[in-house]
VOPAGU-2260 file (C-alpha; in pm, 1 decimal, decimal comma):
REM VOPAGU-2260
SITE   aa  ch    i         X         Y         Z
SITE  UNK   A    0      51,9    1555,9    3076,4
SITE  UNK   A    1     245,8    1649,7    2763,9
SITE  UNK   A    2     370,1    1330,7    2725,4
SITE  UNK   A    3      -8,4    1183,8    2602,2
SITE  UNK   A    4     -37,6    1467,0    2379,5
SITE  UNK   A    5     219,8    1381,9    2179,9
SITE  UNK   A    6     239,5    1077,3    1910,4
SITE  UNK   A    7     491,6     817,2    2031,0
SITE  UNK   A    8     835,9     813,7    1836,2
SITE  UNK   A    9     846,9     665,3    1499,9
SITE  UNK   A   10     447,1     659,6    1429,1
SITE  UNK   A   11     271,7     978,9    1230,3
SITE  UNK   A   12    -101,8    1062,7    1281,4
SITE  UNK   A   13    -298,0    1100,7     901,7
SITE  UNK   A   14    -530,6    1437,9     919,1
SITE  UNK   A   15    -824,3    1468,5     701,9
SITE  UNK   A   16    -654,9    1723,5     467,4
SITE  UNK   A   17    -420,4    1473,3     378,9
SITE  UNK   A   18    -611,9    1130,6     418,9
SITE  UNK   A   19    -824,1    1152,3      92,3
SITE  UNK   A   20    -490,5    1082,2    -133,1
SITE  UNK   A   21    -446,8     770,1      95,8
SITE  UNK   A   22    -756,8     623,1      27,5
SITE  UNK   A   23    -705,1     683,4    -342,2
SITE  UNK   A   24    -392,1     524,2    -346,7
SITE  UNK   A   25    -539,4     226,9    -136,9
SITE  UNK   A   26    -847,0     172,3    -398,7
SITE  UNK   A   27    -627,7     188,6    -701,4
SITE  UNK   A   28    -373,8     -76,9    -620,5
SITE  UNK   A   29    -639,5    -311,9    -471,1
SITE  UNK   A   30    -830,6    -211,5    -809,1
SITE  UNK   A   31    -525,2    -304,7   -1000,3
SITE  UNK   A   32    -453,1    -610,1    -836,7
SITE  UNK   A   33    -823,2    -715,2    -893,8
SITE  UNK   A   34    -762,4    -672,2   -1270,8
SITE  UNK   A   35    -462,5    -948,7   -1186,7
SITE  UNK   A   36    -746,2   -1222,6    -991,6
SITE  UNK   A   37    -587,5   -1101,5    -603,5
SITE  UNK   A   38    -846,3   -1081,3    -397,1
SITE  UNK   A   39    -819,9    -891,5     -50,8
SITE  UNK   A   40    -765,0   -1113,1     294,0
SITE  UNK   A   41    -668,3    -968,3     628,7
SITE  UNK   A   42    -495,1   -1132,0     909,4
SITE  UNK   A   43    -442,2    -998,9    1260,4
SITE  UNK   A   44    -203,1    -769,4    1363,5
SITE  UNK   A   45      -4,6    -980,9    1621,2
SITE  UNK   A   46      93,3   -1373,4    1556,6
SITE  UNK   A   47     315,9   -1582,4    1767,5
SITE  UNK   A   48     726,9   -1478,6    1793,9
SITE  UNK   A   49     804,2   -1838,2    1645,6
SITE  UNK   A   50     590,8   -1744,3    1327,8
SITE  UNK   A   51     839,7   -1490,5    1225,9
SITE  UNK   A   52    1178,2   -1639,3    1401,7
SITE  UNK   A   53    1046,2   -1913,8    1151,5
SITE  UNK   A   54     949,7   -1729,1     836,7
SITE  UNK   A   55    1126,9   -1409,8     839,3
SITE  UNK   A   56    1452,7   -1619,0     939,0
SITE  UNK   A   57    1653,8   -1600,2    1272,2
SITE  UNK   A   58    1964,4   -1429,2    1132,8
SITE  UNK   A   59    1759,4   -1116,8     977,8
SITE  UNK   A   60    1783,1    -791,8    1127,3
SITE  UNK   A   61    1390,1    -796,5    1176,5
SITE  UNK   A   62    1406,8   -1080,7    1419,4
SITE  UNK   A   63    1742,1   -1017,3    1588,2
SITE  UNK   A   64    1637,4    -648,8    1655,3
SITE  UNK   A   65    1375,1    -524,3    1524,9
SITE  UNK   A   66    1045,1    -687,4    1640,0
SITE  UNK   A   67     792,2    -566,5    1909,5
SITE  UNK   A   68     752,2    -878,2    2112,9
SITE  UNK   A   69     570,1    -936,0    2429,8
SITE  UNK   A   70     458,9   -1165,6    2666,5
SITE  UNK   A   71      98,1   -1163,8    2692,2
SITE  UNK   A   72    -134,0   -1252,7    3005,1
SITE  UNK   A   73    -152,1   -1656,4    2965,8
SITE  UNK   A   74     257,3   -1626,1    2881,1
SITE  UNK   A   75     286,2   -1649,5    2578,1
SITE  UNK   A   76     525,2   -1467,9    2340,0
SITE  UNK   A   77     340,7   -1213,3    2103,7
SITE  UNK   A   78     488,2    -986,4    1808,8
SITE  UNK   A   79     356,5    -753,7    1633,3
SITE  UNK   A   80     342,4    -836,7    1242,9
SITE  UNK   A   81     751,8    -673,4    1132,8
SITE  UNK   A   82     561,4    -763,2     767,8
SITE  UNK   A   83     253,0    -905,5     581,4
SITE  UNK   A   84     377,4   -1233,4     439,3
SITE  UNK   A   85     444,3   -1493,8     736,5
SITE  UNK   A   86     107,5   -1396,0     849,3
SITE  UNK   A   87     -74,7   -1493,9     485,6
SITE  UNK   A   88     113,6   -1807,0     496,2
SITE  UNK   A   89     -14,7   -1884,2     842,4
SITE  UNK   A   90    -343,2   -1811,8     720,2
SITE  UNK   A   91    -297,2   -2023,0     369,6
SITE  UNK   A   92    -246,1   -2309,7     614,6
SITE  UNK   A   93    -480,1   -2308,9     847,3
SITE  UNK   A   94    -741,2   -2241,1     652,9
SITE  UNK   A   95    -699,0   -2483,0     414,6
SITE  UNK   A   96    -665,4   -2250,2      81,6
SITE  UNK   A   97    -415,9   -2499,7    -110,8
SITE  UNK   A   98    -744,7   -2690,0    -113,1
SITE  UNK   A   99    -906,6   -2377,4    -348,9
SITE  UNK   A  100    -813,6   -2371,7    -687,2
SITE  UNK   A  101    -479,1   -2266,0    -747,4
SITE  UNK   A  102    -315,2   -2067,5    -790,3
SITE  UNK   A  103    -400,6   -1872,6    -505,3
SITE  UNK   A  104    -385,9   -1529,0    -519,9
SITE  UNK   A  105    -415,1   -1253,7    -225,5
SITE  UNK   A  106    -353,4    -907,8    -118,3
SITE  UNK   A  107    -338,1    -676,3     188,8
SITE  UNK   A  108    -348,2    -338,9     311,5
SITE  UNK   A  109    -142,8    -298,8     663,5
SITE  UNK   A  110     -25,4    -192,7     959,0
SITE  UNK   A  111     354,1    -286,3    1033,9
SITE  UNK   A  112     580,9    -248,4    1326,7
SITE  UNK   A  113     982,5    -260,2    1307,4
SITE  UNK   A  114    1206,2     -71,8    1607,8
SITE  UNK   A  115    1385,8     106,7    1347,9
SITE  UNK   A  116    1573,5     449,5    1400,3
SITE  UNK   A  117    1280,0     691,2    1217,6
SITE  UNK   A  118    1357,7     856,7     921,0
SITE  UNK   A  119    1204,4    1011,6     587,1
SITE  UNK   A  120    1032,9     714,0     463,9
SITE  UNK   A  121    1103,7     489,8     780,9
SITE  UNK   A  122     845,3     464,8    1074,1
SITE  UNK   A  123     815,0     257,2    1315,6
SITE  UNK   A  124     456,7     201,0    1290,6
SITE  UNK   A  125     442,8     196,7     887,2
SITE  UNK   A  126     206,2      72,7     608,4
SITE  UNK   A  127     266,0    -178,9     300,3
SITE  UNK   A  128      59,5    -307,7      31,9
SITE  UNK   A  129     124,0    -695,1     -70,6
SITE  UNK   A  130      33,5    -954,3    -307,6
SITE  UNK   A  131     123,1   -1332,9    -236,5
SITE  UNK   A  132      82,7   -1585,1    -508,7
SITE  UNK   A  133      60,6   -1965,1    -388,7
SITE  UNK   A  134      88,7   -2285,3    -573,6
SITE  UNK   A  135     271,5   -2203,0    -892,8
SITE  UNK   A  136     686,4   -2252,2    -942,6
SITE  UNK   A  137     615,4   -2106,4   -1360,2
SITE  UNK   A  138     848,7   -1830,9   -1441,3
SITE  UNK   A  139     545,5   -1627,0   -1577,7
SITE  UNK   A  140     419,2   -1583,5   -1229,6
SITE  UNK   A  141     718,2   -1381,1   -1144,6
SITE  UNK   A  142     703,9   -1145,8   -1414,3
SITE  UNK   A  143     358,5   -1150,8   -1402,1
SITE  UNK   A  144     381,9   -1019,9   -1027,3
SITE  UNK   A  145     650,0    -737,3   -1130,4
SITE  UNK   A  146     413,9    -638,8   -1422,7
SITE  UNK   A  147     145,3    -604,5   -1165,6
SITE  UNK   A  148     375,7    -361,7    -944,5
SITE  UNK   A  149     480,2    -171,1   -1281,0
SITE  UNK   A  150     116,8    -111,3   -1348,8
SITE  UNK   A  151      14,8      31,2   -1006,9
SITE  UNK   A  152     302,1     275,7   -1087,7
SITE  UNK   A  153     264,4     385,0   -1395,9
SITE  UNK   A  154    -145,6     420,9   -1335,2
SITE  UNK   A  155     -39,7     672,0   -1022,9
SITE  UNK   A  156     237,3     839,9   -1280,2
SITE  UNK   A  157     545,4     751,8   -1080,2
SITE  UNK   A  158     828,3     789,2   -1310,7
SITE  UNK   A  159    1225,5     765,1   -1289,8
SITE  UNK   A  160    1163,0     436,5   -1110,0
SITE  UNK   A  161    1432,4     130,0   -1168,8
SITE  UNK   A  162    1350,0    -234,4   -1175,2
SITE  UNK   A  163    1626,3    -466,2   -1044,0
SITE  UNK   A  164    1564,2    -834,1   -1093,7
SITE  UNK   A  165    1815,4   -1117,2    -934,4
SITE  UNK   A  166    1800,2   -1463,0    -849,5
SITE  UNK   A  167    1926,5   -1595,7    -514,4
SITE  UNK   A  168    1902,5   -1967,5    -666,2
SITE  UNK   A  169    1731,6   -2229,8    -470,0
SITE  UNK   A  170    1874,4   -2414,2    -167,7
SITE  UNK   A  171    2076,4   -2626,3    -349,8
SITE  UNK   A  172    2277,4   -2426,5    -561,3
SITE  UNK   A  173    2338,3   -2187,4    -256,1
SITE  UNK   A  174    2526,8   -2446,1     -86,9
SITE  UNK   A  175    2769,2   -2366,8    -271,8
SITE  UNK   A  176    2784,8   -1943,0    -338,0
SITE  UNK   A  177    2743,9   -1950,3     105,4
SITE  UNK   A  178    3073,7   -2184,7      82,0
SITE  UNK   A  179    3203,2   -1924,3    -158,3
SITE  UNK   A  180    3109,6   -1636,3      46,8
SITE  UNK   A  181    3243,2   -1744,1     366,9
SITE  UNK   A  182    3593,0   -1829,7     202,7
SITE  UNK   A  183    3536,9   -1457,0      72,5
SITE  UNK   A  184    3477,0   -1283,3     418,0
SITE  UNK   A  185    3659,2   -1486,8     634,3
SITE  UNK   A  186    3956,0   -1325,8     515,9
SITE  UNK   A  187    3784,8   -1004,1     611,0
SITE  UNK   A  188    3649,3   -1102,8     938,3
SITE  UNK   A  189    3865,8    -841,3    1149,0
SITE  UNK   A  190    3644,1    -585,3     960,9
SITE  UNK   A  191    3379,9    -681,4     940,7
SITE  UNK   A  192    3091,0    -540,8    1207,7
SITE  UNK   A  193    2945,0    -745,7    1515,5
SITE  UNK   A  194    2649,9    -864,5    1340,4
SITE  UNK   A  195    2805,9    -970,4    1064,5
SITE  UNK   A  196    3068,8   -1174,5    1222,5
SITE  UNK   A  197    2755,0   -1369,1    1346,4
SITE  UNK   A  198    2611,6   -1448,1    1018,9
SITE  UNK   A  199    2944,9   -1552,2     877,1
SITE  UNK   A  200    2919,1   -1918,5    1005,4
SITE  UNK   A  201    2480,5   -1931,1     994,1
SITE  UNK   A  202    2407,6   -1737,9     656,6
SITE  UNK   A  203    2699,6   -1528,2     500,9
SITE  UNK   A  204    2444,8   -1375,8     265,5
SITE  UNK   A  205    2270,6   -1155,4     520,8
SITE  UNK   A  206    2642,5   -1012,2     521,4
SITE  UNK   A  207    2580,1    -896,2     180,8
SITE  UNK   A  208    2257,1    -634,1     297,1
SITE  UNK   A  209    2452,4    -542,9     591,7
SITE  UNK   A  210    2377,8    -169,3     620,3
SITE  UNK   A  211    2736,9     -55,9     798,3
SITE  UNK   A  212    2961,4     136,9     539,1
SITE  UNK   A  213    3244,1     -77,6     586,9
SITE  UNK   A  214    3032,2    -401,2     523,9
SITE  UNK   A  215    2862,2    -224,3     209,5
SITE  UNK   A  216    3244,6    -189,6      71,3
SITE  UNK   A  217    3348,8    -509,9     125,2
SITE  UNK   A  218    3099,3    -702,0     -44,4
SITE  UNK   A  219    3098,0    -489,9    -313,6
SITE  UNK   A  220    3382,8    -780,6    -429,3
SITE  UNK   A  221    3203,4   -1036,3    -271,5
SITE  UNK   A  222    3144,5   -1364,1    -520,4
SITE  UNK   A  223    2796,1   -1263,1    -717,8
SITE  UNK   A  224    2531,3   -1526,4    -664,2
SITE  UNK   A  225    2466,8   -1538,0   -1039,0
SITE  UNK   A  226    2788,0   -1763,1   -1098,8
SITE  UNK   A  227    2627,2   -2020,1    -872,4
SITE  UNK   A  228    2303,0   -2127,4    -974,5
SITE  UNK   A  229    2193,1   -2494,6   -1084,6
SITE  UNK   A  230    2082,6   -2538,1   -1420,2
SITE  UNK   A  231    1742,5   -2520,7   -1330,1
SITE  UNK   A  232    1752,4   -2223,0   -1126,9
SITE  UNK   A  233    1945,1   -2031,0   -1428,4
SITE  UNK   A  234    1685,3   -2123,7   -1665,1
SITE  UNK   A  235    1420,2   -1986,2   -1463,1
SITE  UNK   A  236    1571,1   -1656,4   -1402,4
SITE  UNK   A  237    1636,0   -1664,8   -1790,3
SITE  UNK   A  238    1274,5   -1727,1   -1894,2
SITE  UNK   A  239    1178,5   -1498,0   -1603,0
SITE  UNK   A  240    1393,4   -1199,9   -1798,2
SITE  UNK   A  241    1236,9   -1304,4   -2165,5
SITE  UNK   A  242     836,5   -1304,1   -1998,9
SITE  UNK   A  243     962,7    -927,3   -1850,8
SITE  UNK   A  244    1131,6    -842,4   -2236,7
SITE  UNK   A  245     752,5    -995,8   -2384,4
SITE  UNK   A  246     540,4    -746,4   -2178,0
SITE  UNK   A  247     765,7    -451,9   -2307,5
SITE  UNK   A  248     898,8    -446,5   -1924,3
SITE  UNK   A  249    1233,7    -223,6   -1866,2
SITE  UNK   A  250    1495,0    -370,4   -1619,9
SITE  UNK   A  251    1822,4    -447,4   -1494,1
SITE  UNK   A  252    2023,0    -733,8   -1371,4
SITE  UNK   A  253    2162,9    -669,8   -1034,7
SITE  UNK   A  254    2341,5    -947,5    -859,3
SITE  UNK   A  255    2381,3    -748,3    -552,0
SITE  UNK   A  256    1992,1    -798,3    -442,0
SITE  UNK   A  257    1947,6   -1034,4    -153,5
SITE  UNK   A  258    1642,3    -911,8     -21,4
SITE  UNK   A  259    1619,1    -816,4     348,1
SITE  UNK   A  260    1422,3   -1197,5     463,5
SITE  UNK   A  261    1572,7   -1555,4     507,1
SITE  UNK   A  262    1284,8   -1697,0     284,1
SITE  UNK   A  263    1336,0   -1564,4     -23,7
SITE  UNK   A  264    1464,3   -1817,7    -295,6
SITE  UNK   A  265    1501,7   -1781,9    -701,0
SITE  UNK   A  266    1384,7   -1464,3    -809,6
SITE  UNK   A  267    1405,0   -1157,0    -614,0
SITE  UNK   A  268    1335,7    -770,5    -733,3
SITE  UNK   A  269    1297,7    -408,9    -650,4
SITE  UNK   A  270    1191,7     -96,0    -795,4
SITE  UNK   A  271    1404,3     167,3    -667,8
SITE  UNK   A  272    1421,8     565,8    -653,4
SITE  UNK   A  273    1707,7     797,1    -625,7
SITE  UNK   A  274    1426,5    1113,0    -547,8
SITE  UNK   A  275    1362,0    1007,1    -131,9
SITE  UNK   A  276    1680,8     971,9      17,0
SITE  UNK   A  277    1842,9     652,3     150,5
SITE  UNK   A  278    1566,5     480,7     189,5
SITE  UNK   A  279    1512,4     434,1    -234,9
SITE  UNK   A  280    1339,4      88,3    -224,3
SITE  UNK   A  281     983,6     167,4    -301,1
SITE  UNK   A  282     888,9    -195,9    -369,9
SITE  UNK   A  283    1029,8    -548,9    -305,7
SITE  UNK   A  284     951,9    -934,6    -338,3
SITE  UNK   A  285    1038,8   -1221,0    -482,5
SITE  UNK   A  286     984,5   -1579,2    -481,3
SITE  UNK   A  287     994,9   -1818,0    -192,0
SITE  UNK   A  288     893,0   -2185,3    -254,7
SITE  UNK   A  289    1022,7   -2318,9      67,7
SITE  UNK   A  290     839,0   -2110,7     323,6
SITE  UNK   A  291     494,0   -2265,3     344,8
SITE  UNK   A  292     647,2   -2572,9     422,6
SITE  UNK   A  293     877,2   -2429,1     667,3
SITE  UNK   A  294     594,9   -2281,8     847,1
SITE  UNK   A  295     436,6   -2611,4     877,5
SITE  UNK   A  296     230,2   -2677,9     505,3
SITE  UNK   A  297     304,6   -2909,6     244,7
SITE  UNK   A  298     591,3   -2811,4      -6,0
SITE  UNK   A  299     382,4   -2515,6    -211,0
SITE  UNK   A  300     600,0   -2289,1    -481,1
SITE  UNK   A  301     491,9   -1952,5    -389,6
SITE  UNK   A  302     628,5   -1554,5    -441,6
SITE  UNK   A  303     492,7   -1218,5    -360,1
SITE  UNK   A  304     582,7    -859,1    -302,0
SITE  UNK   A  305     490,4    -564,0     -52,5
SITE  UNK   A  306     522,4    -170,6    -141,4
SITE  UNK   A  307     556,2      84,9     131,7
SITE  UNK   A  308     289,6     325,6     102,0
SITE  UNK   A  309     423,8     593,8     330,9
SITE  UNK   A  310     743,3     582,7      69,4
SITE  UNK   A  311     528,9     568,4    -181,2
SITE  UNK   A  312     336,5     897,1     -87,5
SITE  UNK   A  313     684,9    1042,1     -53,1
SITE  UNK   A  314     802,6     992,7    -393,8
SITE  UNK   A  315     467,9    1090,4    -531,0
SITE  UNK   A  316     497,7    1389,2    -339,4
SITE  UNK   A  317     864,6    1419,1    -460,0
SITE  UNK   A  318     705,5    1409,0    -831,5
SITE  UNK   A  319     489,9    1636,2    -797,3
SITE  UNK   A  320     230,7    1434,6    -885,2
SITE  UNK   A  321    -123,5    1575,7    -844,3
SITE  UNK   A  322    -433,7    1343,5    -655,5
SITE  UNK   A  323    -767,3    1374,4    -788,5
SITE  UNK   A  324    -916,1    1685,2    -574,0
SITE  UNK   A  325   -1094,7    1557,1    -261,9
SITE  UNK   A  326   -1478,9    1491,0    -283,8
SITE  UNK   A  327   -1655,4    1799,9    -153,5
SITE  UNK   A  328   -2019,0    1899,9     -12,5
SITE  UNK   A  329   -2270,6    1868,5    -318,7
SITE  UNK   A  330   -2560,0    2058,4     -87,4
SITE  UNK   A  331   -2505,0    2245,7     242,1
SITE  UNK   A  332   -2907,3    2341,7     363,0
SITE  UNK   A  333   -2871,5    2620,7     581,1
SITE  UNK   A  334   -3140,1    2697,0     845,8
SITE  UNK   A  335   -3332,9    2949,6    1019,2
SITE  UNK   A  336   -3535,0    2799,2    1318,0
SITE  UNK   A  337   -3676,1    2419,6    1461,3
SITE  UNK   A  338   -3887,6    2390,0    1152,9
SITE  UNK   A  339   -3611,8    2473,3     903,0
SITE  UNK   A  340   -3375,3    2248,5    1056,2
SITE  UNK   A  341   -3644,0    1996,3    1090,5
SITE  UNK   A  342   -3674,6    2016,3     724,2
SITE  UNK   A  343   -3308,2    2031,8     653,0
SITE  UNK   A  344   -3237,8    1725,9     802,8
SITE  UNK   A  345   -3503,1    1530,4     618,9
SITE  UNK   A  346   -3320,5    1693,9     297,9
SITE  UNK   A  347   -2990,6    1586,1     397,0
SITE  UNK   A  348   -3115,9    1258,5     425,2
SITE  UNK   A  349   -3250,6    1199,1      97,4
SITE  UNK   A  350   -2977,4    1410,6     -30,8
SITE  UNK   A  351   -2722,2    1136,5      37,8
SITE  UNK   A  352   -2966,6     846,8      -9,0
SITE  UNK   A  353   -2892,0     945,9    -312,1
SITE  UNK   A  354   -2508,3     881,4    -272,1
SITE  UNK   A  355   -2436,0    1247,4    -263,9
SITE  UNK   A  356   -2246,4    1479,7       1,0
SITE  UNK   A  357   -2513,0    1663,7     180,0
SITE  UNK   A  358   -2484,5    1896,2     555,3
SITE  UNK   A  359   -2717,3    2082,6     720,5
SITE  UNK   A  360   -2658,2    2264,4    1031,9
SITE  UNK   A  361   -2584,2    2100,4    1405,2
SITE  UNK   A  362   -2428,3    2371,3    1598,3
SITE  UNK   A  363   -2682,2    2577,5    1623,4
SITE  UNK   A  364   -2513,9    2923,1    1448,6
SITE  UNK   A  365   -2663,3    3177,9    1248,0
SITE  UNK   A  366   -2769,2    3173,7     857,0
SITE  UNK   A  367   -2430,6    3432,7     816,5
SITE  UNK   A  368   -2225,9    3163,1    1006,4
SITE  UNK   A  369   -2378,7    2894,8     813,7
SITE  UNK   A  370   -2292,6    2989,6     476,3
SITE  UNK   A  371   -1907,4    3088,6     613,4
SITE  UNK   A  372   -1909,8    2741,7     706,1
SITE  UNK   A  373   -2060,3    2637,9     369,9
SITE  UNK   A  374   -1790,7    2827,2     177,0
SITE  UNK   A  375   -1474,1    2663,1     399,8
SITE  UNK   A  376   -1630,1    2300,3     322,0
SITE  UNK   A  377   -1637,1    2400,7     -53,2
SITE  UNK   A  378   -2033,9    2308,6     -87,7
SITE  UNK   A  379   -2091,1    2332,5    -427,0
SITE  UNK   A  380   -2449,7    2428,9    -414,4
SITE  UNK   A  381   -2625,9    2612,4     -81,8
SITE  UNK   A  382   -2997,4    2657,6      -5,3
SITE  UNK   A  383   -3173,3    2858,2     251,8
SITE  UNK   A  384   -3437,6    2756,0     440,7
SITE  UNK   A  385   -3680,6    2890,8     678,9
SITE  UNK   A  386   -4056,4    2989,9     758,5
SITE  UNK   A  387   -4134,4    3164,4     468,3
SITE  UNK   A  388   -3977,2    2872,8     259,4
SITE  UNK   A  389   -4115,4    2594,9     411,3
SITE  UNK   A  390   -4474,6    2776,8     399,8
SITE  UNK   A  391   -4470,2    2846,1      34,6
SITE  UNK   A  392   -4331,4    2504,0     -30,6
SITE  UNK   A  393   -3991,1    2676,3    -257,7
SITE  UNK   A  394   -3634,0    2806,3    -178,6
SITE  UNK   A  395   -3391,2    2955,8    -405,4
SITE  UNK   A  396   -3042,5    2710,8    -446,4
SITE  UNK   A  397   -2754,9    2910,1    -516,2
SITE  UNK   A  398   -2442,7    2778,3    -722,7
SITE  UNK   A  399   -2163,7    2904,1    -521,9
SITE  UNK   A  400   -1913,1    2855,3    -798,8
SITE  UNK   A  401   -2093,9    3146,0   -1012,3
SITE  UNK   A  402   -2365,4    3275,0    -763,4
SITE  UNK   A  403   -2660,5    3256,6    -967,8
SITE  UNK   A  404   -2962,1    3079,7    -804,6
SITE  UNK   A  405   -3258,5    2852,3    -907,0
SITE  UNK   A  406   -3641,8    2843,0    -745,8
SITE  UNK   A  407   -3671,2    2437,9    -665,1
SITE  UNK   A  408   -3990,9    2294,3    -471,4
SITE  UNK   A  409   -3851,2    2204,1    -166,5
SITE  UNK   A  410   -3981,2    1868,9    -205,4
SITE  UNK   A  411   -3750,3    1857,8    -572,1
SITE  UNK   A  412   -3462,9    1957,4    -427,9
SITE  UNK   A  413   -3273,8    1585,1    -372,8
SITE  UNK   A  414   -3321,9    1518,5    -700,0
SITE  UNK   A  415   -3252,7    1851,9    -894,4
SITE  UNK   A  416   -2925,2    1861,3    -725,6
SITE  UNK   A  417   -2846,6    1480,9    -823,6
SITE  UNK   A  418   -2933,6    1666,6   -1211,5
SITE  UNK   A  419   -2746,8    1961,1   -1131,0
SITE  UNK   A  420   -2439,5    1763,5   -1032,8
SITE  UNK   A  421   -2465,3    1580,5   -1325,2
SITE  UNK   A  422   -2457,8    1835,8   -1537,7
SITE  UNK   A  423   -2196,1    1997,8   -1402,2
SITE  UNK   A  424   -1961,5    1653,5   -1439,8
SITE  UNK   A  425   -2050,3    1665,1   -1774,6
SITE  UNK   A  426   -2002,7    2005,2   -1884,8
SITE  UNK   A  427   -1702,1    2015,7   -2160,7
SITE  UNK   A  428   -1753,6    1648,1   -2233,8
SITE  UNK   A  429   -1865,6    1660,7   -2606,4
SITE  UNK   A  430   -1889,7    1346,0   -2796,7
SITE  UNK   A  431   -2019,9    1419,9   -3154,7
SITE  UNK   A  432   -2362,3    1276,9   -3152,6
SITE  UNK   A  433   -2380,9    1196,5   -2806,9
SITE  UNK   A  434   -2688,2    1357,7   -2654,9
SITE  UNK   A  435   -2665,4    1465,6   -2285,6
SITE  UNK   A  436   -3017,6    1545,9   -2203,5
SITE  UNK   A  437   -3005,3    1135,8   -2257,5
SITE  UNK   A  438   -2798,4    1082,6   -1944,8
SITE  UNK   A  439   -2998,9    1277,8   -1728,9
């Protein structure tokens, strides 16, 4: 029986206390990204294997060990989504979006599943925010996407935060850095891990974001994939790097960034911390022109990014960094009786008609219990009702933050406490000639 009581290894439940500074993270990067023309879709949370043995690529750690996959009841093999963008593709094809105006531009909030050993800012079961950008191959579109990112963080205060910008060329002009690279590890092969011995021959660059220590040091001298790039594929990562120094963007060059998925091409970054531990990488993307058409769409330049949200919460938390308090109880009607409740409820209803917080009681407790209640919810204003009250048609509301208390008609009180809360928003915002009464 303990065994059901307990969350399963590598997921985390969110409590209330803590789930209001998820939300507000949630609506200001989707708030953000609106301000950049993304606009929210949402795919499901399973897809078939091949979708991500062809998108993520066959010789990433995701597919080769990571992925939750299943057979389901008519046989078929089902995984759980390891990330957000083979899914978006998927959906950008079927559904016909390269026929929209381009480019197109989307975002998520997710779900993700990787069989990962859990740590501080790895689950299992984890979260990521993404963008993906379709049908544009323009340099401005990359920066453009890492000025988006840069925003978010700077809007939620994140600081000490690195941006590392490389570019993995395009299929072409890797022919060449893979020929490199396997000349360069071959005569290292006795050292090198398992899994790495596997990618050698199939794609040497998955070698260089091997996570074994003795893999790490060895391509520290690998060839950098910066010598190698066509002309083309240079100039974009040069115009990329003069859009980022026209937008006032810091960053750094680091040839070392592969990414973690097959599809990437060109331009790849991240935006790294030293404050959470090993797992820094608070943000990653890239471009990736060849995917849609390796999924099964017409050739369609394309790039995007996701950003863990559980490491994100970490490193705010790291920070310091304060969340706006959570929204409390504007009116908590306590009650003595049928009637009272009765006329509670009715209050509470056009309370939050209104759009404001309102609770009355359901449990049945007494008027002392009520208002102990009303002070652990934080209800800024209380009232108490009961025969006498509801006879004479008046009740006294009582500010709980200095006790004092105002005679309302019963009938008044919905909207005096709309005015009251007001008010009290307003109070120590002075703007010469602005007159207050004015926005009540």
């Amino acid at each position: 029986m303990a065994l059901v009581t307990k969350s399963i290894k590598g997921t985390q439940d969110t409590l209330p206390s803590e789930s209001y500074k998820i939300q507000f993270v949630e609506q200001s990067v989707l708030e953000i990204a609106k301000n950049y023309g993304y606009k929210e879709i949402r795919v499901p949370v399973f897809e078939h294997t091949e979708l991500f043995q062809r998108g993520v690529g066959d010789t990433t750690d995701v597919v080769q060990k990571e992925m939750y996959t299943f057979e389901d009841k008519g046989g078929r093999s089902i995984t759980l989504r390891p990330e957000g963008t083979a899914g978006v593709v998927r959906s950008y094809i079927e559904h016909g979006l390269f026929n929209e105006a381009q480019p197109q531009k989307v975002c998520y909030l997710i779900s993700c599943y990787r069989y990962e050993k859990p740590q501080a800012g790895r689950l299992r079961e984890f979260h990521q925010f993404g963008c993906e950008c379709f049908g544009t191959a323009s340099p401005a579109a990359d920066a453009e996407l890492i000025s988006l990112v840069n925003d978010i963080f700077a809007f939620l205060d994140v600081k000490n935060l690195k941006i590392q910008i490389n570019s993995i060329g395009c299929p072409e002009c890797r022919k060449n850095y893979h020929k490199a690279l396997q000349e360069y590890f071959e005569s290292k092969k006795d050292e090198l891990c398992g899994t790495c011995l596997g990618r050698l021959e199939r794609n040497p660059m998955r070698i260089l974001d091997c996570k074994s220590p003795v893999c790490s040091e060895i391509a520290k001298d690998a060839p950098k994939v910066t010598d190698y790039l066509c002309d083309e594929c240079h100039d974009h990562f040069q115009k990329v790097q003069q859009y980022l120094d026209a937008m006032n963007i810091p960053y750094e060059v680091n040839p070392s960034i592969v990414r973690g998925l097959d599809y990437y091409t060109k331009t790849v970054f991240e935006f790294v911390s030293t404050e959470i531990g090993a797992q820094g990488t608070v943000c990653g993307g890239g471009r990736y022109d060849g995917l849609v058409e390796e999924i099964g769409g017409n050739h369609t330049p394309a790039l995007g990014f996701a950003m863990g949200m559980e490491r994100l919460l970490l490193l705010m938390q790291a920070q310091g960094i304060e969340f706006p308090p959570e929204a409390k109880c504007d009116l908590y009607i306590a009650s003595m009786g049928e009637n009272a409740t009765l006329k509670a409820s009715q209050i509470a209803s056009d309370v939050r008609g209104n759009g404001m917080h309102a609770q009355f009681d359901i449990v049945g407790r007494s008027v002392k219990a009520q208002m102990k209640y009303a002070n652990k919810i934080g209800a800024a204003y209380t009232v108490v009702l009961g025969d006498s009250e509801i006879e004479a048609g008046v009740a006294k509301v009582k500010n709980m933050a200095d006790g004092s208390e105002t005679e309302m008609k019963i009938d008044d009180i919905a909207e005096e406490i709309m005015r009251l809360s007001i008010n009290d928003s307003l109070k120590g915002f002075e703007v010469e000639g602005l007159d207050i009464s004015t926005l009540m």
